[in-house]
N, C-alpha and C positions, 0 to 999 in steps of 0.2 A: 622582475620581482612579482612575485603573489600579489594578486589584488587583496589579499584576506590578510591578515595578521593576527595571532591569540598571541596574547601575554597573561603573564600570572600577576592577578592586584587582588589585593584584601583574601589571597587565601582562596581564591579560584580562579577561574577564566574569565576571562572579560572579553566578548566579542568587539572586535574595532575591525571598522570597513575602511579602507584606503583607497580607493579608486580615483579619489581628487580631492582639492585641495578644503573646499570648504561642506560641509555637511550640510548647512543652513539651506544651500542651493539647490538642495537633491531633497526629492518626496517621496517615500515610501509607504507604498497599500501592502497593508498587515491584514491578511485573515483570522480575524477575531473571532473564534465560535463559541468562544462566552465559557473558556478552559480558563487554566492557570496557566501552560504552557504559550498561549499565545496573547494572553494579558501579559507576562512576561515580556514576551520579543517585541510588542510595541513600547513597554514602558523604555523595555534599553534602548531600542533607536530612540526612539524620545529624548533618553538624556542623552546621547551622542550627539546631539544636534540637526538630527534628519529633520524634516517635517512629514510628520504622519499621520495619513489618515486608516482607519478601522473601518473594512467592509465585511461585514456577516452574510454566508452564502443561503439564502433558503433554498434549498435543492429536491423537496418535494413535501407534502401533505400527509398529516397523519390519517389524515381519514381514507387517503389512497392506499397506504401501505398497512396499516392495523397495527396488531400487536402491540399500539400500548398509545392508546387515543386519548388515558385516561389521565396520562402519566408523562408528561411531553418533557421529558428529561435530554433528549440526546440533541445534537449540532443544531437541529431544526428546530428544536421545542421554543415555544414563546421564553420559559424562562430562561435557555442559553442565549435568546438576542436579547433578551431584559440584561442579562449579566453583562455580556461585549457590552451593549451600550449605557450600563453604567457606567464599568472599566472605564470607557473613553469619557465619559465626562468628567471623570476624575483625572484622567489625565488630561482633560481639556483639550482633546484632538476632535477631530469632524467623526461622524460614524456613519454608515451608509449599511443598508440592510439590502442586497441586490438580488432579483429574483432570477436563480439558474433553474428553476423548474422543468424549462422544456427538454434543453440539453440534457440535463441531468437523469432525466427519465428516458430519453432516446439513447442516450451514450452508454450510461451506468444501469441501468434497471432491467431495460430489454437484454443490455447483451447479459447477466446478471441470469436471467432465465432463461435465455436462446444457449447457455451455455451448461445449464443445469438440465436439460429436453437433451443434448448428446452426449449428457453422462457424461460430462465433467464435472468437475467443481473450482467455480471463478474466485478471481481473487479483484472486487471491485473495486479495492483501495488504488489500485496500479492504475488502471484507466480513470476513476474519479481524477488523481492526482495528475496525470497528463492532460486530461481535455476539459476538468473542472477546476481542476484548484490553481493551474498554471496556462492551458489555453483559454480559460472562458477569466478568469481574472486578469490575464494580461492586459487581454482589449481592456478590459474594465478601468486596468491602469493606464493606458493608453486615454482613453477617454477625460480621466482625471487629471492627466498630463504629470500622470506621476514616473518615475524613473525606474524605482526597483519594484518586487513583492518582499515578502517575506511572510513567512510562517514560524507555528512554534515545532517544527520537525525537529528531532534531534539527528541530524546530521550535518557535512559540513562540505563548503562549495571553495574551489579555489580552480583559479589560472594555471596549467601546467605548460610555462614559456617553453617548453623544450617540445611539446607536441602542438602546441598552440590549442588547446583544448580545456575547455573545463570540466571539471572533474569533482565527483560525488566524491565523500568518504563517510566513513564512519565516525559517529560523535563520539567524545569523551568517551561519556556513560555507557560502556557495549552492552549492560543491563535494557537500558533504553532505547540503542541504536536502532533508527528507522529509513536506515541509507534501503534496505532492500524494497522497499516501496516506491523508490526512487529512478529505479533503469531504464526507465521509458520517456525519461524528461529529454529534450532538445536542447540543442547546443542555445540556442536563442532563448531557450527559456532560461536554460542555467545561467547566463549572461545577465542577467535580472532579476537573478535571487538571489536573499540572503535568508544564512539561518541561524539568527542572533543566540541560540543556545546550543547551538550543535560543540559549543568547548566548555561546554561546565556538568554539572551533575545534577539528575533529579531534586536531589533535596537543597542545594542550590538556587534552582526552582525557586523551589514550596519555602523558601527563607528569603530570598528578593522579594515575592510577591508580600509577605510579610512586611517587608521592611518599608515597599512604597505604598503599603495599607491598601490594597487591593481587595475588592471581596473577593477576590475567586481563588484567594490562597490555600483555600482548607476545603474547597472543592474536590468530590473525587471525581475520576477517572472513569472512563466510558472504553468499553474493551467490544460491544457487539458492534455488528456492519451497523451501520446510523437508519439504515432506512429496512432494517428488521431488529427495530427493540427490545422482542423479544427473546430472538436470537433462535426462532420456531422455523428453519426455513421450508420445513412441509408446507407449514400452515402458509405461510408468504406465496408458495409457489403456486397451492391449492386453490388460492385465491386470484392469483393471478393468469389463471388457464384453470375455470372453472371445472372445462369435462376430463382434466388431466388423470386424477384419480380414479375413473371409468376407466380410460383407453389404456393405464399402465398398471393396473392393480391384478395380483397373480402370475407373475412373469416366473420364471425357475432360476434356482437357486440351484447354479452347479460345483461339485466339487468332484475333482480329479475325471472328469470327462460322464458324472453322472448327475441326474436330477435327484437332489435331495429335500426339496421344499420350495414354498412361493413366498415370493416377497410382495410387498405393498405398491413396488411402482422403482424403477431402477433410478429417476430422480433423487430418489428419498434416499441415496447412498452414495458414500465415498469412498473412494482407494483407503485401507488402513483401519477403516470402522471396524469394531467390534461389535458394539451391544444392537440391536432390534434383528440382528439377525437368526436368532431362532439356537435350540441347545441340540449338539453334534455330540455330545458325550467328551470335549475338549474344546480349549480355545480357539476357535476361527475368527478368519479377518474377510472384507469383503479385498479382493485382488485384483478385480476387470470387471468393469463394468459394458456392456455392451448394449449402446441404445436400439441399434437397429431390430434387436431381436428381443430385446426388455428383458436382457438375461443379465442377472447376477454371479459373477462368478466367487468363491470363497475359497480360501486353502489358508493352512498352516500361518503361524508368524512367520517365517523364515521363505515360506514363498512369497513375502513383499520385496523381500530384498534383490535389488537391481543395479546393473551395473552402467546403463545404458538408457538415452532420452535422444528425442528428438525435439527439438526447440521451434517454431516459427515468430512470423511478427518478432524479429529480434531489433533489440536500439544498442549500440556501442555507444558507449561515453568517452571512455579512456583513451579508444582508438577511433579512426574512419570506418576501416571495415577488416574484417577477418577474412585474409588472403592465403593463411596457411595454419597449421596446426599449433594451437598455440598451450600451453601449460598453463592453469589456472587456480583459483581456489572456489571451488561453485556451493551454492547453499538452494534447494528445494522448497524449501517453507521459510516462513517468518520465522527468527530466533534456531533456523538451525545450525549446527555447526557444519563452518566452514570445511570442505574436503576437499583435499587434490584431485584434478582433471584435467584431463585435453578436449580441446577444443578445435572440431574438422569441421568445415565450412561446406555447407552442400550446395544446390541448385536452389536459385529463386531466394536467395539470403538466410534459409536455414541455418540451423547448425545440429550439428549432432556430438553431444556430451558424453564424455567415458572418464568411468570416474574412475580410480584406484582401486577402490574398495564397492564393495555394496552398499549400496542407498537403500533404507526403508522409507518402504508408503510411498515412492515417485508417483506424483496425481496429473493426470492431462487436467490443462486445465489453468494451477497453479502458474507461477513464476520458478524458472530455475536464473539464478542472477549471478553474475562472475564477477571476482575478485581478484585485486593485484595487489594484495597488502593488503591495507584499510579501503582503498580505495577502489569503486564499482567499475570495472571492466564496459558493463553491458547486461544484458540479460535478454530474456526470452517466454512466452508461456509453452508452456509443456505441450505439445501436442500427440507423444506417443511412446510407449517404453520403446528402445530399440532393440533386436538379436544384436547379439556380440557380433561384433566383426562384419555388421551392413553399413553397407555406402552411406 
């Protein structure tokens, strides 16, 4: 049997944990960031009977990062841990404000700019949520001698007895669903979470928190990376590799194999962009970026479209490992739609994706993440468009 079980009560989903007999005996650390979504998943283990406590992560300094010193709204700002640790005194659990600073900046922020210097563009939710939000919390709950985590993620965890594996899905809400941020997690960490809202609906939500008079019901929603609030990433990078826009600034701007203009710095662009690129007399996109020579390449809409990736750093969920060619449903970015592909396994745990159809805007850099249903296969970050038909 599933360790997980949803049932339908009062007109929505109700998460229920099963794994043993009494609740009362098991303690669960809920990352509180002073949202509505994860004052939410503490309040329900709450009334489940868990014992829970509220740790808010501070993960780095406004005065380090800029962009809005003035204005400390986001995961880190004083007023999000004033919120969590209202939350929790209303629900009368312990709260713990714990400082991931170093990690945080070592794991998430270097690689964050070591990766934006080779002309990519990273996706630091993926690795935050693997080495911040579930390996540097674990210990934390280790420490506490607490048993599970939990967060307000919307997606959903379960035991698949016939692989013996646990296994990511997709929450209810596919509006909301945030299983793709999720392919990097370990079996040991999936083994110890739970995600008390991944079987109900946003507005579900936003009407629980309501109902157990929560402040953080009417809270809005935080959509920029946390530790650029502004959401300026020139200005973040500029500042972080002070003589950056010296050494990259006027690099050429090629289309169809000639120099048509200079860019600002091949950082300062992504696979798909259109606007700062200058006026062609028609729409262009930037299409390759190349660091080693700080050239910008651009062409048409229609030359983004691609059939062909190569994936490194890849984590199976669903399976051990990828021994042969397998059929999937794979997605590129956050919220894209899912598309049919195979999946060929290369040398050194690669893989290499071929999709049905063409993909627009494939970005090195990103996640491309595989699907078996609802539920996440695996994934991988991009490391390079492929020619059709290479190894």
């Amino acid at each position: 049997m599933s360790p997980f079980l949803f049932c339908e009560s009062r007109e929505f989903f109700v998460f229920l944990h099963l794994p043993m007999q009494n609740n009362k005996n098991h303690t669960v650390v809920v990352a509180m960031s002073g949202g509505v979504d994860s004052s939410v998943a503490a309040a329900l283990l709450l009334e489940q009977g868990y014992k829970v406590i509220g740790v808010t992560m501070k993960t780095y300094e406004f005065d380090d990062v800029g962009g809005n010193v003035a204005n400390e709204t986001s995961c880190c700002g004083l007023g999000a841990m004033n919120d969590a640790r209202m939350v929790a005194s209303q629900l009368g659990i312990p709260h713990y404000v714990v400082d991931f600073r170093k990690a945080f900046g070592k794991e998430v922020i270097d690689n964050f700019v070591a990766e934006y210097l080779r002309g990519r563009t990273p996706n630091p939710c993926i690795i935050c949520n693997r080495e911040i939000k579930w390996g540097e919390l674990l210990r934390k709950a280790d420490a506490l001698g607490a048993d599970f985590i939990a967060t307000g993620h919307y997606a959903q965890v379960r035991f698949n007895s016939e692989r013996k594996r646990y296994v990511v899905s997709q929450s209810l809400d596919l509006r909301k669903d945030q299983s793709y941020a999720l392919w990097a997690l370990s079996q040991q960490a999936l083994s110890r979470t739970m995600f008390p809202l991944g079987a109900q609906l946003k507005k579900e939500t936003r009407r629980l928190a309501e109902q157990f008079g929560l402040r953080t019901a009417s809270k809005r929603e935080s959509y920029e990376i946390c530790f650029v609030p502004d959401n300026k990433y020139e200005r973040f990078l500029k500042e972080r590799v002070p003589q950056l826009e010296t050494e990259v600034v006027n690099g050429d701007i090629v289309w169809e194999g000639k120099v048509v203009g200079r860019h600002r710095g091949y950082p300062f662009y992504t696979v798909g962009q259109r606007k700062g690129i200058g006026a062609y007399g028609e729409p262009v996109y930037v299409t390759q970026i190349e660091s080693e020579t700080n050239t910008v390449h651009i062409g048409r809409e229609e030359d983004l479209l691609q059939r062909e990736l190569v994936a490194e750093n890849v984590n199976f969920i669903g399976i051990e490992r990828l021994e042969n060619p397998l059929r999937v449903d794979a997605a590129v970015r956050y919220k894209d739609v899912h598309s049919p592909a195979t999946l060929y396994p290369l040398h050194g745990g690669a893989v290499r994706v071929v999709f049905d159809e063409p993909k627009k805007a494939i970005t090195p850099g990103q996640s491309v993440v595989f699907y078996e249903g609802s539920d996440v296969l695996g994934g991988g970050v991009i490391d390079r468009i492929a020619k059709t038909n290479s190894p």
